[in-house]
ZAMARGU-4260 file (C-alpha; in steps of 0.2 Angstrom, whole numbers, plus 5000, padded with zeros to 4 digits):
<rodrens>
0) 5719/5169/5076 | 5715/5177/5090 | 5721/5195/5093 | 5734/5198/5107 | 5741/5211/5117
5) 5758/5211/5107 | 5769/5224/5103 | 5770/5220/5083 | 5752/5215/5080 | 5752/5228/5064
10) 5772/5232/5062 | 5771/5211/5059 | 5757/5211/5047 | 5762/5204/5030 | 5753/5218/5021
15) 5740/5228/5020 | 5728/5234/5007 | 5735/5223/4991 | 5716/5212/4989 | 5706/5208/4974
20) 5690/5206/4983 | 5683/5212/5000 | 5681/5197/5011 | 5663/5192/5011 | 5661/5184/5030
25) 5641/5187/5035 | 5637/5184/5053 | 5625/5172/5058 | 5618/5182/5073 | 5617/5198/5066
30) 5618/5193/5047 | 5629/5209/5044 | 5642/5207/5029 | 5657/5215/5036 | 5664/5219/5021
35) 5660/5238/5020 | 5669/5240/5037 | 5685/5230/5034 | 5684/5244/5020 | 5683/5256/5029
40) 5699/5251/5039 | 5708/5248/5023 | 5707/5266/5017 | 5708/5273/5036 | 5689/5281/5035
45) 5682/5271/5048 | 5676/5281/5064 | 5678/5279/5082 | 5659/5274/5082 | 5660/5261/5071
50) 5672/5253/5081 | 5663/5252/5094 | 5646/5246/5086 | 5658/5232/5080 | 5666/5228/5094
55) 5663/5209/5093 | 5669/5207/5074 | 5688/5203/5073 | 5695/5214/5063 | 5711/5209/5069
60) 5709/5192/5059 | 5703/5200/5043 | 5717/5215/5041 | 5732/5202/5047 | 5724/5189/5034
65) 5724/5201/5019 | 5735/5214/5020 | 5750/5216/5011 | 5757/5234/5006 | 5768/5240/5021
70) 5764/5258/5017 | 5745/5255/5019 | 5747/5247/5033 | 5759/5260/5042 | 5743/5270/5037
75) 5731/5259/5045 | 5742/5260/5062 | 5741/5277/5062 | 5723/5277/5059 | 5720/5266/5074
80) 5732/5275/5086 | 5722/5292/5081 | 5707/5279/5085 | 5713/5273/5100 | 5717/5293/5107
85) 5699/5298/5105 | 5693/5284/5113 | 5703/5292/5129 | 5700/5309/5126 | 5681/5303/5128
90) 5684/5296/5142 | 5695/5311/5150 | 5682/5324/5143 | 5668/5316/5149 | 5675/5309/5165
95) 5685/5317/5177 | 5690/5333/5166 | 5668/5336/5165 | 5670/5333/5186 | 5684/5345/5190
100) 5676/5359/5180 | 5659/5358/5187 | 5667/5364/5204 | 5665/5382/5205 | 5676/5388/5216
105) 5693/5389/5211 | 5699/5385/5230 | 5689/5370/5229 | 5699/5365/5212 | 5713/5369/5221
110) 5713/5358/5235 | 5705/5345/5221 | 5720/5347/5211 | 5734/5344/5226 | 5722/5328/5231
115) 5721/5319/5215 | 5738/5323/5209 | 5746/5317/5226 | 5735/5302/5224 | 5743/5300/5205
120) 5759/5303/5209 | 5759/5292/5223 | 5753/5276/5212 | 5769/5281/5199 | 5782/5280/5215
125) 5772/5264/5222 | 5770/5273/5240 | 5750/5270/5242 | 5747/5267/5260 | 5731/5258/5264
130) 5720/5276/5265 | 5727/5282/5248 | 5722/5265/5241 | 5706/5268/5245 | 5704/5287/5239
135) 5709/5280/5222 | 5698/5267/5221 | 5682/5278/5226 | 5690/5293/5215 | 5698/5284/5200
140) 5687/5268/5200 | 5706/5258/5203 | 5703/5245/5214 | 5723/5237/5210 | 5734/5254/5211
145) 5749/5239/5208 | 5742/5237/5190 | 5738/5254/5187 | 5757/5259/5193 | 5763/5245/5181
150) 5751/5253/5167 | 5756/5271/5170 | 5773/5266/5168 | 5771/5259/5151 | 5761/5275/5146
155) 5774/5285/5152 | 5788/5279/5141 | 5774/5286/5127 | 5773/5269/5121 | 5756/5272/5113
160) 5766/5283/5100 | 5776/5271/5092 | 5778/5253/5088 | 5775/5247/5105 | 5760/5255/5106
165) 5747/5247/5116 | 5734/5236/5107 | 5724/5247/5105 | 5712/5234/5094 | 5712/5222/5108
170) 5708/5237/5122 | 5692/5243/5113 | 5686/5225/5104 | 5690/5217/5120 | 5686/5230/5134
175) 5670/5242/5128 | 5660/5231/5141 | 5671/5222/5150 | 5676/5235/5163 | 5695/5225/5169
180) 5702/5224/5151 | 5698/5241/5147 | 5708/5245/5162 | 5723/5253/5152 | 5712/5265/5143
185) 5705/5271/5159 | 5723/5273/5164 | 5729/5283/5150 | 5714/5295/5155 | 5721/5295/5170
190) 5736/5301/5164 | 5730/5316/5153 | 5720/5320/5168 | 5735/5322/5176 | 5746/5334/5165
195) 5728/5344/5164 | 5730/5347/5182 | 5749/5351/5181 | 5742/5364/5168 | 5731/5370/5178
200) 5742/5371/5196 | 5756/5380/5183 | 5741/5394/5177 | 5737/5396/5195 | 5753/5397/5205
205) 5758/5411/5188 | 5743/5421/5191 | 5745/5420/5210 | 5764/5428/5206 | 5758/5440/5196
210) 5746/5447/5207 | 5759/5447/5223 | 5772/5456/5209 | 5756/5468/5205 | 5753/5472/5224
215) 5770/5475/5226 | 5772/5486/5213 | 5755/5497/5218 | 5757/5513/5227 | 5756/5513/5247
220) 5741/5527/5243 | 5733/5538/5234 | 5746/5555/5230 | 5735/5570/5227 | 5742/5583/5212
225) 5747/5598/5223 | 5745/5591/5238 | 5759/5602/5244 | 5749/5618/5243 | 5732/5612/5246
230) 5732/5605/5265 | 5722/5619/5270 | 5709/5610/5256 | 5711/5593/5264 | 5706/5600/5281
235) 5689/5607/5273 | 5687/5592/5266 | 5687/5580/5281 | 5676/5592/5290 | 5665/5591/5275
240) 5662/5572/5275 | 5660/5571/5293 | 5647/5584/5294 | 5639/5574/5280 | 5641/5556/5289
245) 5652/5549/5278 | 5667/5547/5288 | 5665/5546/5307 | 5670/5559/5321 | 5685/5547/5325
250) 5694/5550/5309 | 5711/5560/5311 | 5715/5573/5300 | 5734/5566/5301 | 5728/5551/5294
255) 5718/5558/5280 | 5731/5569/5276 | 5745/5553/5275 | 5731/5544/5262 | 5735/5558/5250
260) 5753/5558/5251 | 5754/5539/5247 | 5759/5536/5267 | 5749/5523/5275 | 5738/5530/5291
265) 5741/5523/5305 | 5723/5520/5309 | 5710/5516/5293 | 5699/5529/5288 | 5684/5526/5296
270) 5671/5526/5282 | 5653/5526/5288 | 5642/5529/5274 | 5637/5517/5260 | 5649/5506/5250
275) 5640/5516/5235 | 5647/5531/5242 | 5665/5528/5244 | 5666/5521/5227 | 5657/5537/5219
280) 5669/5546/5230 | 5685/5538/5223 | 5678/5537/5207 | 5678/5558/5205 | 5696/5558/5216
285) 5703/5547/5203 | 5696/5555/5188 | 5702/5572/5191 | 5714/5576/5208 | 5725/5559/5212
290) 5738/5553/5203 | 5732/5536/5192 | 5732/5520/5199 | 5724/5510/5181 | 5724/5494/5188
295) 5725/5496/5207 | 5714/5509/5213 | 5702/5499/5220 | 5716/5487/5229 | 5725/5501/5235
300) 5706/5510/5241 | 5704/5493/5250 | 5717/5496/5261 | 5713/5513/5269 | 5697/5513/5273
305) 5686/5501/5285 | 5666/5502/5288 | 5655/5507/5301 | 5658/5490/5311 | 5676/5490/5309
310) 5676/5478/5292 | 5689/5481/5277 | 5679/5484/5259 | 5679/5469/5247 | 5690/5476/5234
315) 5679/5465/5220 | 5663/5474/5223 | 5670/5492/5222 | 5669/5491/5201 | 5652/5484/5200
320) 5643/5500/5213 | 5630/5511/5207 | 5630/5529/5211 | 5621/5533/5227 | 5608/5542/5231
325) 5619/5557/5239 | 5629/5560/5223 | 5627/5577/5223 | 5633/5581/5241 | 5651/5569/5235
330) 5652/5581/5223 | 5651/5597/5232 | 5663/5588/5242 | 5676/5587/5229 | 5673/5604/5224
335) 5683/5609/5238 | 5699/5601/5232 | 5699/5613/5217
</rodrens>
């Protein structure tokens, strides 16, 4: 008899497990007694390997001919669905899953994610045009988007979960090297592939929030403790720093004055030293004069200050800046606050 795909091949077995002897069936081109594997089924110990060394025996045949317990058999389905969901966890894992996280960037897995989920969604709703059609058959190896779309449909409706679960036995026995038969476990793949990127589009677009709600919530700039009494201190200051080349002659005092009383300047400070300098320089602002910024400070430092040629800082590479050479003159330079 041979195996079908057919909603009730194992709800429609007679029974399963009730035997008095293993069935002793020896192949004649491998001369392998099957009898330890259909063993195996019965007590649902068998792996996803051995299926698939054994693709060619039908086990099908033996379990519908022997079988008779409805529990055990219940049992045995459930083995071979748990079977059947490795199988496409392998083939997510090691397939597109293993592509999309080998991309580095995360705007390149961005615009990854929009393609192959517009491509997904467009073989669900049937509305693949002839340029889509042929971005899913390079990308997802589906030459006949018409079959997938019936396919996804049926996986979908989570028919693998229940009693119309797809046969599964006739997928991997009939399809481990016969790419078109194995066509609907490639599909399911597919599918997790797909709620993998919805995950990960969700994750995204959350932290993206977050960081706008963080922004948002971050002061304009830095508020120095005092400040009322010490502008005298701030005018030392800026006369400092420019006489010491770290903040060019161009720099108005209104502006440096505005950064300390959390008022945007209307012109950047104009920050000619090193990176190194300005980040040693916020460093001992922050530590002992400004009031806390704990997880903006950097963000916030971005914003007022531009370099030599005019450029804004890179807010990532403030954190990872050693301290410069000049040090000690910084810190004369702060002194001055006190």
């Amino acid at each position: 008899e041979k195996a079908n795909l057919d909603r009730n091949i194992i709800p429609n077995l007679e029974s399963v497990l009730q035997y008095k002897e293993p069935p002793k069936v020896i192949s004649e081109e491998n001369k392998w007694d099957p009898s330890e594997y259909y063993q195996s089924w019965v007590n649902c110990t068998v792996t996803l390997d051995q299926w698939k060394e054994h693709v060619n025996f039908d086990i099908i045949y033996e379990l519908r001919s022997k079988l008779t317990s409805k529990e055990v058999r219940n049992k045995v389905y459930i083995h071979q669905c748990q079977l059947y969901n490795e199988h496409i966890q392998n083939l997510f894992d090691g397939g597109l899953k293993k592509k999309f996280e080998a991309i580095e960037s995360t705007q390149d897995k961005l615009l990854i994610a929009k393609r192959d989920l517009g491509l997904i969604n467009k073989i669900i709703s049937r509305t693949v045009d002839e340029d889509s059609a042929k971005q899913i058959k390079s990308i997802f190896i589906k030459p006949y988007w018409e079959k997938t779309a019936t396919e996804f449909e049926d996986i979908l409706r989570n028919k693998p979960s229940d009693d119309v679960h797809c046969n599964s036995f006739w997928t991997i026995t009939n399809g481990w090297y016969d790419r078109k038969s194995n066509e609907y476990s490639r599909s399911a793949a597919i599918i997790k592939y797909k709620k993998y990127l919805e995950v990960f589009m969700e994750s995204y677009e959350k932290s993206t929030k977050e960081k706008k709600q963080k922004a948002e919530n971050l002061p304009k700039a830095y508020t120095l403790i005092n400040i009322a009494k010490k502008h005298a201190q701030l005018t030392k200051l800026l006369n400092f720093l420019k006489d010491a080349d770290f903040i060019s002659d161009e720099g108005e005092l209104t502006d440096f004055r505005n950064i300390f009383n959390n008022i945007l300047p209307e012109n950047k400070i104009p920050w000619i030293g090193t990176f190194e300098e300005l980040a040693y320089f916020i460093k001992l602002l922050h530590k002992k004069y400004i009031e806390k910024i704990p997880k903006g400070i950097w963000i916030v430092t971005a914003t007022l200050f531009i370099d030599s040629k005019g450029h804004l800082f890179n807010k990532t590479k403030f954190r990872t800046q050693k301290n410069p050479s000049r040090a000690d003159l910084i810190e004369e330079a702060i002194q001055l606050l006190d």
